[in-house]
DOMARLUM-791377 format. One record per residue (C-alpha): residue number from 1; x, y, z. Coordinates in Angstrom, 3 decimals, padded with zeros to 6 digits, always signed. Example, Ala and Ser with C-alpha at 12.3 -4.5 7.8 and 13.67 -1.06 7.14 Angstrom:
// residues 2
(1; (+012.300; -004.500; +007.800))
(2; (+013.670; -001.060; +007.140))
This chain:
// residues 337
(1; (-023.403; -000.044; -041.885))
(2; (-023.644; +000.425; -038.199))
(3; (-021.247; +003.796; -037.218))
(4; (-020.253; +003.318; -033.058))
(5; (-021.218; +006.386; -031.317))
(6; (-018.615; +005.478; -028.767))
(7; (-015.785; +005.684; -032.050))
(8; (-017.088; +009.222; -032.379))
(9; (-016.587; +010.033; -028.894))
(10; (-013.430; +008.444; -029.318))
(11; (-011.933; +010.633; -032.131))
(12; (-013.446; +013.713; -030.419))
(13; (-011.343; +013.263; -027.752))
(14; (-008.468; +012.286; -029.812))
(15; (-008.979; +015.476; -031.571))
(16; (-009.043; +017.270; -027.991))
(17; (-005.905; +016.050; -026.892))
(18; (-004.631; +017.098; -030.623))
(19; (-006.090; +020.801; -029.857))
(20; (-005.350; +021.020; -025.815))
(21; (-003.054; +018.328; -025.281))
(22; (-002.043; +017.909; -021.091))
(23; (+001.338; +019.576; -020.150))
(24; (+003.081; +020.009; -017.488))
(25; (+001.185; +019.315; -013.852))
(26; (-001.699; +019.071; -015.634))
(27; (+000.113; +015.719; -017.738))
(28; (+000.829; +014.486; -014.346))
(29; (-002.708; +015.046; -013.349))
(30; (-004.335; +013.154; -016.486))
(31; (-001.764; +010.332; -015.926))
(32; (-002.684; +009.939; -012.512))
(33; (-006.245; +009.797; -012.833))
(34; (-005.843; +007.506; -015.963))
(35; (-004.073; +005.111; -013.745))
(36; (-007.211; +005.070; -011.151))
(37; (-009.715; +004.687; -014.211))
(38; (-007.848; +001.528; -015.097))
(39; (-007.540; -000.167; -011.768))
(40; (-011.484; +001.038; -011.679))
(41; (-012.157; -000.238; -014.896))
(42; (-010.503; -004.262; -013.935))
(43; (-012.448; -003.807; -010.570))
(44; (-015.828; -003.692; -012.400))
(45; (-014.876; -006.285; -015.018))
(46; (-013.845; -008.175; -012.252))
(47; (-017.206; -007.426; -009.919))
(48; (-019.618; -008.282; -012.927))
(49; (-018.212; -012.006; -014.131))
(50; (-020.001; -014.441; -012.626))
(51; (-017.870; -017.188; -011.380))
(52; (-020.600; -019.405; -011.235))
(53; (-021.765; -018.504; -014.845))
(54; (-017.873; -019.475; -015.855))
(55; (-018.136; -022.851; -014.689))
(56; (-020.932; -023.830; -015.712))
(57; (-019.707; -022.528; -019.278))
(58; (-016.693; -025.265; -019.461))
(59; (-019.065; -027.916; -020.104))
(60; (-018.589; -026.404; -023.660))
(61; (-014.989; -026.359; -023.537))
(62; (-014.195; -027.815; -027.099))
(63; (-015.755; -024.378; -028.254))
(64; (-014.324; -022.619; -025.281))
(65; (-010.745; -023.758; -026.295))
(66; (-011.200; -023.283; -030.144))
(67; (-011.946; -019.730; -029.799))
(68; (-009.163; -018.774; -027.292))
(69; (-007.149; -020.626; -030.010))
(70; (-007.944; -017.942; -032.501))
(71; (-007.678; -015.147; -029.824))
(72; (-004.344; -015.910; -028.472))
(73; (-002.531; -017.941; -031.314))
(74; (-004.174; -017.592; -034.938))
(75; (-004.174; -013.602; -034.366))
(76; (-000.901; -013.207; -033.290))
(77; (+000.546; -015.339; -035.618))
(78; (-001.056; -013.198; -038.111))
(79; (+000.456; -010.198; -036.156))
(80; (+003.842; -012.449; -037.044))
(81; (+003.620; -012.396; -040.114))
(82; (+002.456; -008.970; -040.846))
(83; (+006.136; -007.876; -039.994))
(84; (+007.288; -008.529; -043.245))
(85; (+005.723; -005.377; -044.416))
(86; (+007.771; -003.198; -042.267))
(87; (+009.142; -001.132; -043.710))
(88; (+007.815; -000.989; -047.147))
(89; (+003.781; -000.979; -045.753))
(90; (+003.790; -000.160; -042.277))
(91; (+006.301; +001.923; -040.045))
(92; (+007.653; +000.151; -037.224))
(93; (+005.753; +001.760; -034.549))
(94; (+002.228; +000.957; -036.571))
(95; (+003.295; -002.319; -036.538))
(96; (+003.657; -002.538; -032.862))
(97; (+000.028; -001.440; -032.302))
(98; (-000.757; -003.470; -034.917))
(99; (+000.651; -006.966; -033.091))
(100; (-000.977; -005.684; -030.118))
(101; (-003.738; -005.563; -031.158))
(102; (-003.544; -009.111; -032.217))
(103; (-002.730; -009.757; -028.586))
(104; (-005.710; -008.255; -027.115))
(105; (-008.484; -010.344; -025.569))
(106; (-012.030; -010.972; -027.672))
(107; (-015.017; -008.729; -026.911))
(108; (-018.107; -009.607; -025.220))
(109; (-020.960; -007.399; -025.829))
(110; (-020.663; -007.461; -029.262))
(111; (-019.843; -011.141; -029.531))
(112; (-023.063; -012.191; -028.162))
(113; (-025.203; -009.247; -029.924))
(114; (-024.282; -011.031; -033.063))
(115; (-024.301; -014.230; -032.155))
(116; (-027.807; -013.106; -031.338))
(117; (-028.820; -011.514; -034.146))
(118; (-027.434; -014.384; -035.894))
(119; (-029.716; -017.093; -034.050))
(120; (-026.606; -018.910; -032.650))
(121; (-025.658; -020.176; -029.262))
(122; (-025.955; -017.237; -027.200))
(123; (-025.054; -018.968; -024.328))
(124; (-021.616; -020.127; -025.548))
(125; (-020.732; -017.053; -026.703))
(126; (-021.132; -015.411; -023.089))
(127; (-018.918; -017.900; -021.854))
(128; (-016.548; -017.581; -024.737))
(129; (-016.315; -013.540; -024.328))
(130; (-015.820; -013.988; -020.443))
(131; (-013.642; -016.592; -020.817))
(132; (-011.365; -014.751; -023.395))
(133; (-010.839; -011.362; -021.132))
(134; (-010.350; -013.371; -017.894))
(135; (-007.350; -015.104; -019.432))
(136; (-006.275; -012.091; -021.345))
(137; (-005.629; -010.319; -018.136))
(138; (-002.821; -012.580; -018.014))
(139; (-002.128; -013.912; -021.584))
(140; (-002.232; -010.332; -023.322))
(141; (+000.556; -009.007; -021.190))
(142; (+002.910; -011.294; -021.302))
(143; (+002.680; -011.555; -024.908))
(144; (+003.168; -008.416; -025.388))
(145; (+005.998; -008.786; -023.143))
(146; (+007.471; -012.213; -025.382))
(147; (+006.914; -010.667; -028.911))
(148; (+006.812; -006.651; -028.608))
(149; (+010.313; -006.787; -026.333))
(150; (+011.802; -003.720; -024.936))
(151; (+010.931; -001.880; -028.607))
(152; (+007.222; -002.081; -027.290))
(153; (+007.476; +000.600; -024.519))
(154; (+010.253; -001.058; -022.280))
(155; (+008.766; -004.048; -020.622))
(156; (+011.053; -004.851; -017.487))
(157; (+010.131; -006.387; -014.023))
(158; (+008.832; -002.496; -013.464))
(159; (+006.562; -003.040; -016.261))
(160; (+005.511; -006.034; -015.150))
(161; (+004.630; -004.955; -011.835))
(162; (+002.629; -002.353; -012.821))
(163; (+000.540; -004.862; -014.696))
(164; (+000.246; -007.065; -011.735))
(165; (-000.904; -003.722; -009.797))
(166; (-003.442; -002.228; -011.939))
(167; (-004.774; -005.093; -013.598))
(168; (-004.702; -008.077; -012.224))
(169; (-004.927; -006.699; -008.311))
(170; (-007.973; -004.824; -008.686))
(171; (-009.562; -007.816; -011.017))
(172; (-008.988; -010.069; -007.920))
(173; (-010.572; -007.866; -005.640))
(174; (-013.857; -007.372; -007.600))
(175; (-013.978; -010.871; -007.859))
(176; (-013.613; -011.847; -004.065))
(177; (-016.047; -008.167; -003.695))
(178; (-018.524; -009.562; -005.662))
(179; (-020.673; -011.829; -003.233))
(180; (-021.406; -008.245; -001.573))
(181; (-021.161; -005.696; -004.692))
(182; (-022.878; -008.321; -007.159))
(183; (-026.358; -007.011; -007.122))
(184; (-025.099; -003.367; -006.263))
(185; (-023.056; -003.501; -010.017))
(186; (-026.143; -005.855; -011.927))
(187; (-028.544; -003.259; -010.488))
(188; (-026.604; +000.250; -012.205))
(189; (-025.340; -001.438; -014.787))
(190; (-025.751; +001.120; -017.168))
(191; (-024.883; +003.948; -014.897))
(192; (-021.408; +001.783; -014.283))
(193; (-020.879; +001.448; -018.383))
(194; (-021.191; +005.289; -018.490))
(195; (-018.280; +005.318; -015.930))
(196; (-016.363; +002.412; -017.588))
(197; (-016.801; +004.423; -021.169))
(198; (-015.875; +007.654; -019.600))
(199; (-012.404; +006.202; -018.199))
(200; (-011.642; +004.865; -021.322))
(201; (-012.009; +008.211; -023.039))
(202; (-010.095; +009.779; -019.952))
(203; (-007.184; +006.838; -021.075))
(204; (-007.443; +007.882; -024.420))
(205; (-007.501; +011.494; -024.051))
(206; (-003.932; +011.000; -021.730))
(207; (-002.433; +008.571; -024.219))
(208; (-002.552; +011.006; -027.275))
(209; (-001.856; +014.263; -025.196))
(210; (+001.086; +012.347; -024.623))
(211; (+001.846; +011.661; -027.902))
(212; (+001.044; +015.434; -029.469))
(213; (+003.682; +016.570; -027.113))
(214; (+006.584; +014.202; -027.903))
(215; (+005.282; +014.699; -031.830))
(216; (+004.756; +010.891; -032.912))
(217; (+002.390; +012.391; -035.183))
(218; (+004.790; +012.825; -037.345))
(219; (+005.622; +009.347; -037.932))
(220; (+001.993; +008.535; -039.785))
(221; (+001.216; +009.406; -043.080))
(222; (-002.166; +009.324; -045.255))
(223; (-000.380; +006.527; -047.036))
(224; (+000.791; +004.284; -044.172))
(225; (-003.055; +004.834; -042.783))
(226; (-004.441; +003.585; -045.470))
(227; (-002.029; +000.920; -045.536))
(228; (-002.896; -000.442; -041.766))
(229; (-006.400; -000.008; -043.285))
(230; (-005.661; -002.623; -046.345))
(231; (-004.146; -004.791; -043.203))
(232; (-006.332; -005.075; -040.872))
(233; (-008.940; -005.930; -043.494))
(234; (-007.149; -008.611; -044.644))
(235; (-006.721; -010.021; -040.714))
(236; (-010.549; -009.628; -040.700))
(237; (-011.333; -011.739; -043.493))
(238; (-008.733; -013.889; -042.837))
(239; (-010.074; -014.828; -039.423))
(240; (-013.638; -014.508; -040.673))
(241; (-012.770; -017.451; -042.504))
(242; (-011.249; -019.379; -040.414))
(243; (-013.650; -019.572; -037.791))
(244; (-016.657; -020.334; -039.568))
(245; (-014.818; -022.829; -042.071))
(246; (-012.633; -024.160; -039.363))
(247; (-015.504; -024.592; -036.919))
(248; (-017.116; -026.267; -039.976))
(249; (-014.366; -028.755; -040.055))
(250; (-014.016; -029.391; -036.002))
(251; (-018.079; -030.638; -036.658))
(252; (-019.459; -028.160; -034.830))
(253; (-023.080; -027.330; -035.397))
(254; (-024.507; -024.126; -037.029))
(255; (-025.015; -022.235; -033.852))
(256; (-022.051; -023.072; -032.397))
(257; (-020.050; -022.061; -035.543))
(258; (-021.807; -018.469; -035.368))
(259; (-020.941; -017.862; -031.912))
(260; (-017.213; -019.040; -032.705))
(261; (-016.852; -016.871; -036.086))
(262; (-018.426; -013.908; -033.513))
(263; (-016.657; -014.492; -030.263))
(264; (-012.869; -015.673; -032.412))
(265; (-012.481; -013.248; -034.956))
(266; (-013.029; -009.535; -032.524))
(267; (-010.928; -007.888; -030.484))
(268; (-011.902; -005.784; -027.438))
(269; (-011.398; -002.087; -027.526))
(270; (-012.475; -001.667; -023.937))
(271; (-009.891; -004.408; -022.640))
(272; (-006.960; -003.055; -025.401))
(273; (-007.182; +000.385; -024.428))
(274; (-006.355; +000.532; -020.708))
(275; (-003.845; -002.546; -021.444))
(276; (-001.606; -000.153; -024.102))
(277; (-001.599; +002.404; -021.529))
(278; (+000.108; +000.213; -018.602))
(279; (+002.255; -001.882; -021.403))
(280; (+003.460; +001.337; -023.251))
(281; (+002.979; +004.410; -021.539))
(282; (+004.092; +007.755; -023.575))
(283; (+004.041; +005.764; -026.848))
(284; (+000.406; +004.402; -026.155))
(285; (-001.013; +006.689; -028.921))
(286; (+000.178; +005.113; -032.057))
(287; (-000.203; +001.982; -030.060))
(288; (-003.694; +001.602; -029.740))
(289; (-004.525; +003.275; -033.063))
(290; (-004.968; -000.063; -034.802))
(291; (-007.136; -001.203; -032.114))
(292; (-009.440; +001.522; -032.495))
(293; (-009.645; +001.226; -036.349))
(294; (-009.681; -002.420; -036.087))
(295; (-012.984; -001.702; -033.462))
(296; (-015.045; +000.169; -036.178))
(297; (-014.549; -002.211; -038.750))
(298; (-015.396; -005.320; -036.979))
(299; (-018.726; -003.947; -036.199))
(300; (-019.270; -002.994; -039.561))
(301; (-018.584; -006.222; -041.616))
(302; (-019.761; -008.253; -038.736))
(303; (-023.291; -006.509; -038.789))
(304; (-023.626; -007.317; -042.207))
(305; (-022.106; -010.929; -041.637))
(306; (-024.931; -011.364; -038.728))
(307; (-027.833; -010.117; -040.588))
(308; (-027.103; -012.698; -043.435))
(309; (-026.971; -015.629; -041.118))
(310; (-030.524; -014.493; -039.738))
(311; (-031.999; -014.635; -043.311))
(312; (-030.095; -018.199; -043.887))
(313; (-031.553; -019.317; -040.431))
(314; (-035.377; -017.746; -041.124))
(315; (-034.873; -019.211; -044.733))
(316; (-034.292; -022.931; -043.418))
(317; (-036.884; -022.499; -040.997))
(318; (-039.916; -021.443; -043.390))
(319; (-038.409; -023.421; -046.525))
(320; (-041.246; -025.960; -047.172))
(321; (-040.319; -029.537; -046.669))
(322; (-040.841; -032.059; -048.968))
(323; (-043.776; -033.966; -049.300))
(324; (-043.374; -037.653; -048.370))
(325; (-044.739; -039.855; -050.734))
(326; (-045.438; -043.408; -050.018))
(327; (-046.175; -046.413; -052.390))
(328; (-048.435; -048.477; -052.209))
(329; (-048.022; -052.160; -051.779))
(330; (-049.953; -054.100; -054.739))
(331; (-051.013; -057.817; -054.213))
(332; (-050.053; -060.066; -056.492))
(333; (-052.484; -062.447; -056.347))
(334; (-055.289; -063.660; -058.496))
(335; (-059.110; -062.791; -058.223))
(336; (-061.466; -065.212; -058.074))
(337; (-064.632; -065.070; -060.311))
């Protein structure tokens, strides 16, 4: 049961911002530096896809289309219909993380780790991954923006502008960047994940600092945890499901139904978390608290999911085949003596 060590960095600093929470010109200070890490963190994401790699990918685009199916329509319908349990399950601001999080765009690394581990079609789910955050830059705002509605953190032509600027902008300009930063960002790409991870936990650290000080801590109790808990986990399964049953029933093959139950049933915790801090702002705490339990848990069953596919796939491959047995053909005529 595989335990992130980015979740624990996480909490850390959600328990930092619990203990020393920003005030004053030092919450103006966090908040402006969490708006840089954001338009740094779309510029990288934005530097590192290969275009090229993304075209080539829609040759696949029956498994391309399935998955952002499940990403951007199966999930939030589920996100729908969770709102039934407000408020007898969830509280009304849990549930708004919680239907954001249904918005948010599938992962990537983990997707094709999986799918690796898994012996599926590694290949499709790179595509898949890349293709799902390119169009969430677009689709996961303005869903949020269609089916959160001003009780979401105000969403107004302001909001929407702010999107524009510290999303999509700096994704552009990594993109048209990237013919002379391409190498640059393939050749440090770990020392640029240490500086995407580390603006992340600056976002998170800014979001929650913002909630200890307005006291929306308040609003959660052991019981209504454990109840987003119960939630989510049925999402999970539910999803689980449908993507390698569903995929089943579109005909696709084996590997292509691993990297579709992988790449169609996750949700990205690097793309979710600098999203719910343009798209709610003050209230981005309890916002993106779904996503980050969702994050954990995902790993967890899907580890366990991927490690039983391997031992399917090695148990096909070494299963002995059948011996062919032939008859043979007996004449039917007479002997001579």
């Amino acid at each position: 049961m595989p335990i992130d060590p980015y979740i624990v960095l996480l909490l850390g600093t959600v328990g930092l911002a619990a203990l020393f929470p920003a005030r004053g010109s030092a919450a103006d200070v966090a908040s402006g530096a969490s708006t840089a890490a954001v338009a740094l963190l779309f510029f990288l994401y934005g530097a590192r896809l290969s275009t090229r790699e993304a075209l080539d990918g829609l040759r696949h685009w029956r498994l391309h289309i399935t998955v952002l199916a499940c990403t951007f329509l199966v999930f939030p319908l589920l996100g729908l219909a969770a709102g039934g349990l407000v408020p007898v399950i969830l509280t009304h601001p849990l549930y708004q993380g919680l239907l954001f999080l249904t918005l948010v765009p599938s992962t990537v690394q983990s997707s094709i780790a999986f799918t690796s581990i898994a012996r599926g079609n590694v290949p499709a789910a790179i595509c898949a991954g890349s293709f799902s955050s390119l169009v969430g830059i677009v689709a996961t705002p303005l869903l949020a923006a269609s089916l959160l509605g001003g009780s979401g953190g105000g969403f107004s032509a302001d909001s929407l502008l702010k999107i524009v600027l510290q999303l999509l902008v700096p994704f552009l300009a990594g993109q048209l960047l990237r013919r002379w930063i391409g190498r640059f960002v393939t050749r440090r790409k770990k020392a640029l994940g240490l500086v995407d991870r580390g603006s992340i936990l600056l976002v998170v650290y800014t979001a929650f600092s913002a909630g200890m000080v307005q006291g929306i801590w308040h609003q959660v109790s052991p019981a209504r945890l454990g109840g987003l808990v119960g939630v989510e986990a049925v999402i999970l399964a539910v999803m689980l499901l449908l993507t390698w049953y569903g995929g089943k029933a579109l005909r696709f093959g084996r590997a292509d139904r691993i990297a579709i139950q992988f790449a169609g049933s996750k949700k990205s915790l690097a793309a979710g978390l600098p999203m719910a801090s343009v798209l709610f702002g003050a209230e981005a705490a309890l916002a993106v608290l779904p996503l980050m339990l969702f994050h954990q848990m995902q790993l967890i069953v899907c580890a366990v999911i991927a490690k039983r596919r391997a031992r399917e796939a090695a148990t096909e491959v070494t299963a002995p085949q059948p011996v062919a047995t032939t008859r043979t053909a007996v004449g039917t005529g007479t002997r001579s003596g």
